[in-house]
C-alpha positions as CSV (number, residue, x, y, z in Angstrom):
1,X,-17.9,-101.2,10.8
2,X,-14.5,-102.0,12.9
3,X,-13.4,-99.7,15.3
4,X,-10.1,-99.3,13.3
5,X,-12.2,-98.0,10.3
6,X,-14.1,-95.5,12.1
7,X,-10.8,-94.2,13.5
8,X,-9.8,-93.6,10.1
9,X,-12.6,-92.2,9.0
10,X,-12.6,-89.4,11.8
11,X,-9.1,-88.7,11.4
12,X,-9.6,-88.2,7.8
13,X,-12.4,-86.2,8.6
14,X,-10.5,-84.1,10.7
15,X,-8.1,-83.5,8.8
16,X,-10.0,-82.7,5.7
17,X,-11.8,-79.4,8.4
18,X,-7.9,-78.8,9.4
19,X,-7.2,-78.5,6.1
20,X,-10.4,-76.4,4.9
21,X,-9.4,-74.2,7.9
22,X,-5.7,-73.4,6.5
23,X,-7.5,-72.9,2.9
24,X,-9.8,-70.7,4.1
25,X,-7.0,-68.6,6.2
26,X,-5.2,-68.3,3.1
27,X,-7.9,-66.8,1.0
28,X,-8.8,-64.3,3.5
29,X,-5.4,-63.0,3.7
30,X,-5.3,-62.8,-0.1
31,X,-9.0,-62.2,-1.9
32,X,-10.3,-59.9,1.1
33,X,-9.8,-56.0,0.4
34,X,-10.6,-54.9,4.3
35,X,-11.5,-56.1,7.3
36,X,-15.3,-55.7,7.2
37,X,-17.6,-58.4,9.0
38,X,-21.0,-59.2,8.8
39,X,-21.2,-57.7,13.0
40,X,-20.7,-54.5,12.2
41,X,-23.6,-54.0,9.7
42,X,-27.0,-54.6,9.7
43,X,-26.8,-57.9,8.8
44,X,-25.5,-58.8,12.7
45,X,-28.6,-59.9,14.1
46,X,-30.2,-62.4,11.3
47,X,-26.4,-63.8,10.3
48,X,-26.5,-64.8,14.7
49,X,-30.0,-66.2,14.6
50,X,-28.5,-68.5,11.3
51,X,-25.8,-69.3,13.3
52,X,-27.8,-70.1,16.7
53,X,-30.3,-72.0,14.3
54,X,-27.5,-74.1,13.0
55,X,-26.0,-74.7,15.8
56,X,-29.1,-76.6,17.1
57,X,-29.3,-78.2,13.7
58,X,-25.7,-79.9,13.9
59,X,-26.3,-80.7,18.0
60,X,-29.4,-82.4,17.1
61,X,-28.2,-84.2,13.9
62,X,-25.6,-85.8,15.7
63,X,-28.3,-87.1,18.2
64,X,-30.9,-88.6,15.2
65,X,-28.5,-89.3,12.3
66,X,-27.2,-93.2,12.0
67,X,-23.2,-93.0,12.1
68,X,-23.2,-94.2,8.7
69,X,-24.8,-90.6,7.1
70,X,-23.1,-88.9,9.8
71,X,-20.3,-87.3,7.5
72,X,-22.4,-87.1,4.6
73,X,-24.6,-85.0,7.0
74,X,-21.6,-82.6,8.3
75,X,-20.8,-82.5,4.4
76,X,-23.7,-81.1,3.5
77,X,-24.3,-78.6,7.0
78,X,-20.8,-77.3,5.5
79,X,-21.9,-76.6,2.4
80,X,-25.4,-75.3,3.4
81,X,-23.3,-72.9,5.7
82,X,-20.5,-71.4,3.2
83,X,-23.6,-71.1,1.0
84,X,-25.8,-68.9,3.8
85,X,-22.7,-66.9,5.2
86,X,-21.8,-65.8,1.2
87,X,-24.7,-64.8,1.1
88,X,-24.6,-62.5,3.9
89,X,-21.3,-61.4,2.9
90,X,-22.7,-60.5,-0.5
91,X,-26.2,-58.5,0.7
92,X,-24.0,-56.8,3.6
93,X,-20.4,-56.2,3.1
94,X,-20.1,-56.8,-0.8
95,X,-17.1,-54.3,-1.0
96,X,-14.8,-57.1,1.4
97,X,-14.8,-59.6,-1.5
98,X,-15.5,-62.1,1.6
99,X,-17.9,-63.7,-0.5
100,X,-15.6,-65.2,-2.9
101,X,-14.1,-66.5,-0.1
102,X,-16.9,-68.2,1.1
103,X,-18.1,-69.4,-2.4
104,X,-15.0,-71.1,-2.9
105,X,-15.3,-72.8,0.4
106,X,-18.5,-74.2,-0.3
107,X,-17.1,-75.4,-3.4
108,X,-14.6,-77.2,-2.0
109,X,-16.6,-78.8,0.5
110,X,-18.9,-80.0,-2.3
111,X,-16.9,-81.4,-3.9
112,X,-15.1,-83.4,-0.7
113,X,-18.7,-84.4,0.3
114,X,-19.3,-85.7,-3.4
115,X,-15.6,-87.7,-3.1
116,X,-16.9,-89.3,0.1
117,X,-19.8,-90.1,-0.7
118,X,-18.9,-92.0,-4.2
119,X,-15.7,-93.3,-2.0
């Protein structure tokens, strides 16, 4: 792959998280009821070790994984993630409606992972 086509590809790729990040600021302001989060239930500790655990998931992926299946890999850790966190959301602080939220997030970033993969 040229160096001009992996440029493109990371911007692309940046800007699709840009723009999943201005999505997901706009459903929060509209879906969510209150301002309940996941810390201040008892939910806190196994949502952190999830989050530590995935951390050290996507650090190490980017170490093993070939740069081909490298966004297909971050496409999938996205969706794997929205999935998890709504599901926290839903056991912990169903009331919030944050769960939606995250449901439609991992929607969308099925369906972007699906586009770039058949692209």
């Amino acid at each position: 792959m040229s160096k001009w086509k992996k440029k493109v590809i990371f911007l692309s790729f940046a800007f699709v998280l840009f723009i999943l990040a201005v999505i997901q600021f706009v459903l929060d302001k509209t879906i969510t009821k209150n301002d309940e989060k996941i810390s201040h239930t008892d939910g806190c500790i196994p949502y952190r070790w999830f989050m530590v655990i995935g951390a050290i998931v996507v650090i190490s992926l980017a170490f093993f994984v070939q740069e081909s299946y490298r966004y297909i890999c971050n496409g999938v850790l996205l969706i794997l993630i929205f999935g998890v966190r709504s599901i926290f959301e839903w056991k912990y602080i169903r009331s919030s409606k944050k769960h939606v939220m995250s449901l439609l997030m991992m929607g969308i970033s099925l369906v972007g992972t699906v586009v770039y993969v058949l692209m």
